[in-house]
C-alpha positions in Angstrom: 0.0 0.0 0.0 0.7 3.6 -0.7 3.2 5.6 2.1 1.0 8.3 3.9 2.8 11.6 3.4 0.3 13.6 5.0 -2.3 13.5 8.2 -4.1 16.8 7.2 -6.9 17.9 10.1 -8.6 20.6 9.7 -10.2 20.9 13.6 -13.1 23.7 13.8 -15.3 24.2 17.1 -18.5 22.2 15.9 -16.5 19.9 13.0 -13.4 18.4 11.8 -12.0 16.5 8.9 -9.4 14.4 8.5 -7.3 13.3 5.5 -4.4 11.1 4.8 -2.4 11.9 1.1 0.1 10.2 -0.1 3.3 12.4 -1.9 1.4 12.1 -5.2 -2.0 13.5 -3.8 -3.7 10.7 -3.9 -6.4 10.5 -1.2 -5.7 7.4 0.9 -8.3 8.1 3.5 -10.8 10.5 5.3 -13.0 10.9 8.1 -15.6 13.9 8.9 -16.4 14.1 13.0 -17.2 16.6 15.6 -15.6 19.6 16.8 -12.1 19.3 18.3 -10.8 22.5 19.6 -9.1 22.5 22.8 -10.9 25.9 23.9 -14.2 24.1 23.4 -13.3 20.8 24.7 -10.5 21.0 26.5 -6.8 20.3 25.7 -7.4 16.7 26.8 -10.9 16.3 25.2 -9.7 18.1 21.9 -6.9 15.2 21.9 -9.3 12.1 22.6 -11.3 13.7 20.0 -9.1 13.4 17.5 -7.5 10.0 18.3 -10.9 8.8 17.5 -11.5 10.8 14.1 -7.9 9.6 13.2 -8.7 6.6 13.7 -11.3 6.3 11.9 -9.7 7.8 8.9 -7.0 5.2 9.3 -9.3 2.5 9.1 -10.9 4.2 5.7 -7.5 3.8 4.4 -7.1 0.3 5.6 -4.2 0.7 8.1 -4.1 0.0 11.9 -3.9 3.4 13.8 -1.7 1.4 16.6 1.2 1.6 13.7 3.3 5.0 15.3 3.9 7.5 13.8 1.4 7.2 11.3 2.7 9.9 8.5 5.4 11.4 7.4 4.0 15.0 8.3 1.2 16.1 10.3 -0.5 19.4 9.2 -2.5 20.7 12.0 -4.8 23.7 11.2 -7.0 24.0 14.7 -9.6 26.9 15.5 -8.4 28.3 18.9 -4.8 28.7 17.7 -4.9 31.8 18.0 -1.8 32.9 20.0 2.1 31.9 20.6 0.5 30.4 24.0 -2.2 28.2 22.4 0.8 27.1 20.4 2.6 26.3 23.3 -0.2 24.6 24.5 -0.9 22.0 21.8 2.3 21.5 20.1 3.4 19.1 22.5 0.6 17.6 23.1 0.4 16.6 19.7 4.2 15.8 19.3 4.1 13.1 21.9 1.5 11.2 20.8 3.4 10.5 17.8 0.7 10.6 15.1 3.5 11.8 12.7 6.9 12.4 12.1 7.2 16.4 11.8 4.3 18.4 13.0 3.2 21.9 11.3 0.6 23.7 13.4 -2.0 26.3 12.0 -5.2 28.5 12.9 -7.3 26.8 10.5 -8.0 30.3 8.6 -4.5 29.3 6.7 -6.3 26.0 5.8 -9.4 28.2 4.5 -6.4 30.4 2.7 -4.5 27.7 0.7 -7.6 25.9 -0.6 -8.9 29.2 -1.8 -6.3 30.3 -4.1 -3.4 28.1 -6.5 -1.1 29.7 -4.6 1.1 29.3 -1.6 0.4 33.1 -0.4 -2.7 35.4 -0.3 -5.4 36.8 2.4 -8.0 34.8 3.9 -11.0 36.1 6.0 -13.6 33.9 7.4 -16.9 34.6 8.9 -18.9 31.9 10.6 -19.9 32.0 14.2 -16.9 34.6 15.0 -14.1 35.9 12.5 -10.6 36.1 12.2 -8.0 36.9 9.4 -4.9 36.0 8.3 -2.7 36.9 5.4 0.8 35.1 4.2 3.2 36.9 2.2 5.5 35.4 -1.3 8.3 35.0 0.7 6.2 33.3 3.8 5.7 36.2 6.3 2.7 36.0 8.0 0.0 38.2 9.3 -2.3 37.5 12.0 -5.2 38.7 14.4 -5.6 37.3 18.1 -9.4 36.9 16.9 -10.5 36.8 20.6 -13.9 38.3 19.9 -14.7 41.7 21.7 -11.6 41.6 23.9 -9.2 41.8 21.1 -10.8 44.3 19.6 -12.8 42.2 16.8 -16.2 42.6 15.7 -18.1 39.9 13.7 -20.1 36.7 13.0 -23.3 35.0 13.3 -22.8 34.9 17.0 -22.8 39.1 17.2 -24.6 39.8 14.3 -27.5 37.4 15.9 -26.7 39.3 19.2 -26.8 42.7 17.6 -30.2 41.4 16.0 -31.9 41.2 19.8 -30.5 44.2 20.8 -31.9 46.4 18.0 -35.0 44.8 18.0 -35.7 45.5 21.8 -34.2 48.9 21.1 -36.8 49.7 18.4 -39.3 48.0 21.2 -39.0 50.4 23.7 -38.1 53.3 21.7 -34.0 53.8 22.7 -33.6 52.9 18.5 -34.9 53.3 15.2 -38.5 51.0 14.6 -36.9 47.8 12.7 -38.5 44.9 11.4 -36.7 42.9 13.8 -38.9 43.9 16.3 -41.4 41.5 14.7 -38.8 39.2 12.8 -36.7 38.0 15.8 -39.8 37.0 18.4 -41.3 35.3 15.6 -38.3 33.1 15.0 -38.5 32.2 18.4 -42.2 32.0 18.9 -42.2 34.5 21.3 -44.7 38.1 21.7 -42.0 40.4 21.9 -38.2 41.4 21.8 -38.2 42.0 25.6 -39.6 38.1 25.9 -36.5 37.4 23.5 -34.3 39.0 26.2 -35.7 37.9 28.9 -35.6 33.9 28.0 -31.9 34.1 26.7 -31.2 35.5 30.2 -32.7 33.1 32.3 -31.3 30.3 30.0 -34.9 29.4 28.5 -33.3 30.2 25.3 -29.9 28.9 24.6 -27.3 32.2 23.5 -25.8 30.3 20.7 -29.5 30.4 18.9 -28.4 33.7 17.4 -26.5 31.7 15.4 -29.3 31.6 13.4 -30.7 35.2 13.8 -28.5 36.5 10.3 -30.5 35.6 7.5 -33.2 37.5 9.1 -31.2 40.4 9.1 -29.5 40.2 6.0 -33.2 39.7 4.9 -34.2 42.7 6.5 -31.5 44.6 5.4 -32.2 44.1 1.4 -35.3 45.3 1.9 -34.3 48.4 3.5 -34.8 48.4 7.2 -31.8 51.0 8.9 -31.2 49.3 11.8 -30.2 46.0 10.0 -28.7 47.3 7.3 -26.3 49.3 10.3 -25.6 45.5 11.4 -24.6 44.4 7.7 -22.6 47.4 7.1 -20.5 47.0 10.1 -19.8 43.2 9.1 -18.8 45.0 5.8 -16.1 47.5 7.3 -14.9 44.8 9.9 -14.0 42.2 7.0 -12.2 45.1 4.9 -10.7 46.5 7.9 -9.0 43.1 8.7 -8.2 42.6 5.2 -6.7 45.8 4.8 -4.6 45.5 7.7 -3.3 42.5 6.5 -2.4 43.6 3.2 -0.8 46.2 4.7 1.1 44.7 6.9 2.7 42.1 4.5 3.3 45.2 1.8 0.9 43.6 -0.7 -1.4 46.6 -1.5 0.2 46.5 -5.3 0.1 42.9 -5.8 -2.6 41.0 -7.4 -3.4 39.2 -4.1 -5.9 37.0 -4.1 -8.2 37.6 -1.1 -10.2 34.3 0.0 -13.6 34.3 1.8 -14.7 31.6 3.9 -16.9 30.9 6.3 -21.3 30.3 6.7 -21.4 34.1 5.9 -20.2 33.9 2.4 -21.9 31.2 1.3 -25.0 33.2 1.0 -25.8 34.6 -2.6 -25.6 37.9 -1.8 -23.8 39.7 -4.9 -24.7 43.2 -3.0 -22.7 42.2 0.5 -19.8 40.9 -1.7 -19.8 44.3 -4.0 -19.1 46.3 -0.8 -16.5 44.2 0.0 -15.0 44.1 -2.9 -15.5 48.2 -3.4 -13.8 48.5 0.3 -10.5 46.0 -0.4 -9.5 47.0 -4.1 -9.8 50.7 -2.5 -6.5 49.3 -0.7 -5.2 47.1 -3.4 -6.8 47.6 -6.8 -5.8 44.6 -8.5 -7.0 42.2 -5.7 -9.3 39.4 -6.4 -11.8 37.9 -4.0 -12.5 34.3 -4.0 -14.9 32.3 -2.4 -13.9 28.9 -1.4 -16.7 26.4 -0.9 -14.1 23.0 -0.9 -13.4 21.2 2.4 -10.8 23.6 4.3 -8.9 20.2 4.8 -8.0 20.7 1.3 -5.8 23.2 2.4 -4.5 21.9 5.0 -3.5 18.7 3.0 -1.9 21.2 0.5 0.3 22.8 3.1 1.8 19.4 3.6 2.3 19.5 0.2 3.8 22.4 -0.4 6.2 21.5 2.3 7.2 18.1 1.1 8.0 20.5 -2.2 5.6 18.3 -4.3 5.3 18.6 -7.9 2.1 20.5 -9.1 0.4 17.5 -10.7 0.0 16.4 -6.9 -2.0 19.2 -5.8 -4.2 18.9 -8.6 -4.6 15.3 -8.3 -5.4 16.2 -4.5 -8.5 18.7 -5.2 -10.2 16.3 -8.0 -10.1 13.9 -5.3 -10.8 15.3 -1.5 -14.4 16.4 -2.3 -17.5 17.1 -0.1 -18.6 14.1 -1.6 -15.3 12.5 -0.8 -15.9 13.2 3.3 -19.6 13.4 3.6 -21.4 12.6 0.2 -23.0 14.0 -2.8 -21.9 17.4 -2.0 -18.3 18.4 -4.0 -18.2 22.2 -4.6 -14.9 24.0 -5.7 -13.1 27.3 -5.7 -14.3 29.8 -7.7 -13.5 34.0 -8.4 -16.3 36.5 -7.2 -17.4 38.2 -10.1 -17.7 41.3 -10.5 -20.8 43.6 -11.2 -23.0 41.1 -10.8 -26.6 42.2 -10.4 -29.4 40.5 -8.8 -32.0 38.3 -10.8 
């Protein structure tokens, strides 16, 4: 059987995948599981949770996981690394458990980076529950955000965008705001009479807090049709996303390169050419001949081509490695690929 080159995880808070590639990026096995971030979980539950999804993978490909070390390289791209610390935390962790030879630790936004673009540098931003950034340079110099949420300074995601959503509604409720429709929109989601009852139940815990996860499309709904308060929420999503891309392009002097600029993340999956315009308008106003992409592969595609890039394979393997280590490859029928936002593109 073929050598495993590459254990590529790509570890988020509610879901991870697993891959194992051999040098010619051939797919020798996979595995889709829960979340496995150690700020979640747990440094010791984020481990047991990954022996198990490894595991499994390794009995996709037909090998015993017992066999130490099981690849060549492991390419770890983990939400939660976020600082030199977490780092410090998990590298060793990792190392001693022997899973493979060499180790090569990332935040998984540089996962969500290399499967967005052909090449080995860029800016990625993704926007799911939270957001975070991160930008690599042509000669590898990185940029990156602590992406701790209000206390470093971010702004962003479902998780405030839903929060923001309660709070403007109860704001137009008792008069403190503008009237919004989300005075009627958010306590009927939650089959409630009003946005104070909305308050109320999250408080006491009636209501789980991570529900407004699922408060955005209501405002992105409300926004196109032209209520002010949630189109104040969209717009700030829109300055946060160029303000981190910005920075990043700044920082790694790329503002007059053609730099591809990768979005990721439950956000951007929406087909929302307006939200995407405004992005654009905002990033090429830094670095005109940017390009935004939208990556809708598996993250772990990324990861898996880290390791490649590192074992310096030829570029017939990375090819090989995105025909194969599909959606439909990890899940089922569901293989999407990278594709260029276009431009100027008007609603039906």
């Amino acid at each position: 059987m073929a050598d495993i080159a590459i254990l590529a995880v790509d570890g988020g808070n509610s879901k991870t995948d697993i891959a194992l590639v051999g040098a010619d990026g051939a797919v020798l096995g996979a595995a889709r599981g829960p979340g496995a971030s150690h700020q979640s979980f747990g440094v010791q539950g984020a481990m047991e949770a990954l022996e198990t999804m490894i595991g499994t993978a390794y009995r996709d490909a037909g090998r015993d996981p017992a066999d130490r070390p099981l690849a060549q390289l492991g390419v770890w791209c983990l939400a939660g690394l976020d600082l030199p610390a977490d780092d410090a935390i998990l590298a060793p962790e990792i190392a001693r458990r022997r899973w493979a030879r060499q180790d090569l630790l990332r935040n998984d936004v540089f996962a969500v980076l290399r499967a967005g673009t052909e090449r080995t540098w860029g800016v990625a931003v993704v926007v799911g529950a939270g957001m975070n950034c991160a930008g690599v340079a042509p000669d590898g110099t990185q940029a990156r955000f602590p992406a701790l949420g209000p206390l470093s300074g971010d702004w962003g995601g479902g998780h405030l965008i839903g929060v923001a959503a309660v709070g403007a509604a109860l704001r137009g409720e008792d008069g403190r705001g503008p009237r919004t429709a989300l005075q009627r929109l958010v306590p009927r989601y939650f089959g409630l009479p009003s946005a104070l009852a909305v308050v109320e139940a999250i408080y006491l815990g009636r209501i789980d807090e991570e529900r407004v996860l699922e408060l955005p499309p209501l405002v992105f709904a409300a926004a196109e049709r032209g209520d002010r308060a949630a189109a104040e929420i969209v717009g700030r999503q829109v300055e946060e996303v160029v303000t981190m891309v910005a920075a990043a392009i700044r920082r790694l002097g790329l503002a007059d390169r053609d730099t591809d600029v990768v979005l990721g993340g439950g956000l951007f999956q929406r087909d929302d050419p307006v939200f995407l315009d405004r992005i654009r308008a905002g990033i090429t106003a830094v670095a005109p001949a940017a390009t935004l992409r939208q990556v809708t592969a598996p993250p772990v595609v990324g990861a898996a081509l880290l390791g490649l890039d590192r074992l310096g394979a030829p570029p017939e393997a990375a090819r090989r490695l995105r025909a194969s280590l599909t959606h439909e490859r990890l899940t089922g029928p569901q293989d999407r690929t990278l594709k260029e936002v276009p431009s100027g593109q008007n609603r039906p």
